[in-house]
C-alpha positions as CSV (number, residue, x, y, z in Angstrom):
1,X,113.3,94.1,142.1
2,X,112.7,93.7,145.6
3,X,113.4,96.9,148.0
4,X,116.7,96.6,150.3
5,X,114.4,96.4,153.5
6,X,113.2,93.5,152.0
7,X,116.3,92.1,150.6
8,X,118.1,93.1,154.2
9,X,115.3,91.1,156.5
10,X,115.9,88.1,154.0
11,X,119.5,87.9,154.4
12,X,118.6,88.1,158.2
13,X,116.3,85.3,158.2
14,X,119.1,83.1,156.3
15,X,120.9,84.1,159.4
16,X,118.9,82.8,161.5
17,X,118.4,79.7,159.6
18,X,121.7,78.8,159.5
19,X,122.1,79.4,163.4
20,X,119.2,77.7,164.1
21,X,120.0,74.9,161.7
22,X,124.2,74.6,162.7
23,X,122.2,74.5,166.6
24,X,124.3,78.0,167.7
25,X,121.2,79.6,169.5
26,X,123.5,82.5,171.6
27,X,123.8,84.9,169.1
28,X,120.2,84.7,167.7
29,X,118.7,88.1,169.4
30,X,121.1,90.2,167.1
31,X,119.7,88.4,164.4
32,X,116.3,89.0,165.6
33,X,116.6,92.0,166.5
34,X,118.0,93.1,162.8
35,X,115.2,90.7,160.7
36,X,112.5,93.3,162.9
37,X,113.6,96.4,162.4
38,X,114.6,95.3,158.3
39,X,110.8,93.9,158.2
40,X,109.3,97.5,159.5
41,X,111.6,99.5,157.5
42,X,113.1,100.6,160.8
43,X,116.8,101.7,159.8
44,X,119.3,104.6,160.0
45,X,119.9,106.8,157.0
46,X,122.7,104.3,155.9
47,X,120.5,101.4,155.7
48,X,121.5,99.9,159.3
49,X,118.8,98.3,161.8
50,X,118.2,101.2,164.0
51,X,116.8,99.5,167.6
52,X,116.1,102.7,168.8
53,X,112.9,103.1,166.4
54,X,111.2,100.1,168.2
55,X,110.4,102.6,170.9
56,X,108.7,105.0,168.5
57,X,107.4,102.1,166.5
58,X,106.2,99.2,169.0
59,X,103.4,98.8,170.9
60,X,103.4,100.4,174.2
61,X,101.8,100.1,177.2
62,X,99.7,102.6,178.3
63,X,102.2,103.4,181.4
64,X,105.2,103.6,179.0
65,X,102.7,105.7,176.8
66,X,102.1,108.2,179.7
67,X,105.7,108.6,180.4
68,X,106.7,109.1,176.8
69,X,103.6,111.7,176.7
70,X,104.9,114.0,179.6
71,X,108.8,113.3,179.9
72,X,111.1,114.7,177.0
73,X,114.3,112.1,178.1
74,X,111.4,108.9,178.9
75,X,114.1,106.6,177.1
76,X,115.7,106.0,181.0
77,X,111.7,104.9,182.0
78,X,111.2,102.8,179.5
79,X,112.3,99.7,177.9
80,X,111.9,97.5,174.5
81,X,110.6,93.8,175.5
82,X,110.2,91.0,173.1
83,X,106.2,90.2,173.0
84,X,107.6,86.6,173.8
85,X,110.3,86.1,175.7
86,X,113.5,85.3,173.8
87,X,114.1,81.8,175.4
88,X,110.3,81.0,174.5
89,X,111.5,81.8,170.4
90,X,114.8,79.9,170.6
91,X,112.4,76.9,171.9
92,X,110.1,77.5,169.1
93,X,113.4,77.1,166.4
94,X,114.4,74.0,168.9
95,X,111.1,72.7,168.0
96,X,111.5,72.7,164.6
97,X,115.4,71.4,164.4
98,X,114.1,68.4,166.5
99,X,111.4,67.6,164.6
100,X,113.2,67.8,160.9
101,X,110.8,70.5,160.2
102,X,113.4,73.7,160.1
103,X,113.0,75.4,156.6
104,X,113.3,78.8,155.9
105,X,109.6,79.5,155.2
106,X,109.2,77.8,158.8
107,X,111.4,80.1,160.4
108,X,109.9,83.2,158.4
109,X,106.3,81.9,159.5
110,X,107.4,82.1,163.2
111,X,109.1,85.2,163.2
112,X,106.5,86.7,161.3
113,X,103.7,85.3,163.8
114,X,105.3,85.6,167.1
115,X,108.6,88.0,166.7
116,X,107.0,91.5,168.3
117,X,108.8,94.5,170.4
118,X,106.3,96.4,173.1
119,X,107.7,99.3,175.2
120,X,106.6,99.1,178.2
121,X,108.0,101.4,181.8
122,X,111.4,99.7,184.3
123,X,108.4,99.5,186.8
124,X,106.4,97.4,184.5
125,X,109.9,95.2,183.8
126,X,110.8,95.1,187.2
127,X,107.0,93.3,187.9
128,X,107.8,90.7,185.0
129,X,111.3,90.2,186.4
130,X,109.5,89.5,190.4
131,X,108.0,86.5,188.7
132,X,110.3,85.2,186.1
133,X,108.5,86.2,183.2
134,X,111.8,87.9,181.6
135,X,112.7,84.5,180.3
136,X,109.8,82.3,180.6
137,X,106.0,82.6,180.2
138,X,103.8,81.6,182.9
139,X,102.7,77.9,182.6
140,X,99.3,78.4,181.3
141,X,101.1,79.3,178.1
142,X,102.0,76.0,177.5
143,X,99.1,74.1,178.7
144,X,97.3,72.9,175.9
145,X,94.4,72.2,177.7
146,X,94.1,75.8,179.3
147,X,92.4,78.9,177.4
148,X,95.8,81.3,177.5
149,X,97.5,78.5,175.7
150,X,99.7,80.2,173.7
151,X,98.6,83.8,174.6
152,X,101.1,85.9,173.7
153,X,100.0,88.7,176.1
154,X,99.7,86.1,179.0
155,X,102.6,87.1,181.0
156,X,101.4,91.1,180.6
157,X,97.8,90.5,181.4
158,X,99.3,88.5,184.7
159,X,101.5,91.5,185.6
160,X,99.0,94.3,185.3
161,X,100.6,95.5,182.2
162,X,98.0,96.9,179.8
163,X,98.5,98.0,176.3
């Protein structure tokens, strides 16, 4: 028998292939959101995805780390940001629906690779939102010719943000 975490994040990733698959990418961040915190066990005493565990849970940088070290209430100063931008995923699943390749081990496969929450400070998000990176990665990401291609830190290493 599998455990309900288990059972939850694969009901969540059906989600998300059916989305993905019926080409209705607006509503796939929920969906994201609740296949992560099922996968890490992250849930509320009655079994619901509890986003508020990310911050205890996800990697943070060390600025958000030194603010959650010396301020009680650091939940204003910080903030939960997908590893890769959520535009850059819903390519990733455009990807696969245009090239016939969409199955549900693909999808589990690129969540399970690329779908990561860091916590990082509103100063650090305000740098990545200065240059554009809320939504995009920097080109170099995408070049498969350059040595960040596909560096999923790229756009953090860019801003400053260390981890």
């Amino acid at each position: 028998m599998r455990d309900i975490h288990e059972f939850n994040a694969h009901l969540e990733l059906q989600h998300i292939f059916l989305e993905a698959n019926a080409e209705r990418y607006h509503s796939l961040r929920q969906y994201f959101e609740a296949y992560y915190c099922y996968s890490h066990k992250l849930t509320t005493r009655q079994g619901k995805p509890d986003w508020e565990q990310i911050f205890s849970f996800a990697s943070c940088s060390q600025q958000a780390a030194m603010i959650q070290a010396s301020k009680a209430n650091h939940r204003k100063e910080t903030v939960r940001e997908l590893r890769v931008p959520l535009s850059v995923l819903t390519g990733k699943l455009k990807t696969l629906v245009r090239d016939e390749q969409l199955t549900l081990e693909a999808v589990k496969q690129l969540l399970d690779s690329t779908l990561e929450y860091v916590v990082i400070s509103r100063a650090e998000w305000q740098v990545l939102k200065k240059n554009g990176w809320l939504e995009a990665m920097p080109p170099a990401f995408y070049q498969s010719s350059h040595p960040n291609y596909q560096d999923t830190n790229l756009r953090f290493e860019l801003a400053g943000i260390t981890f």
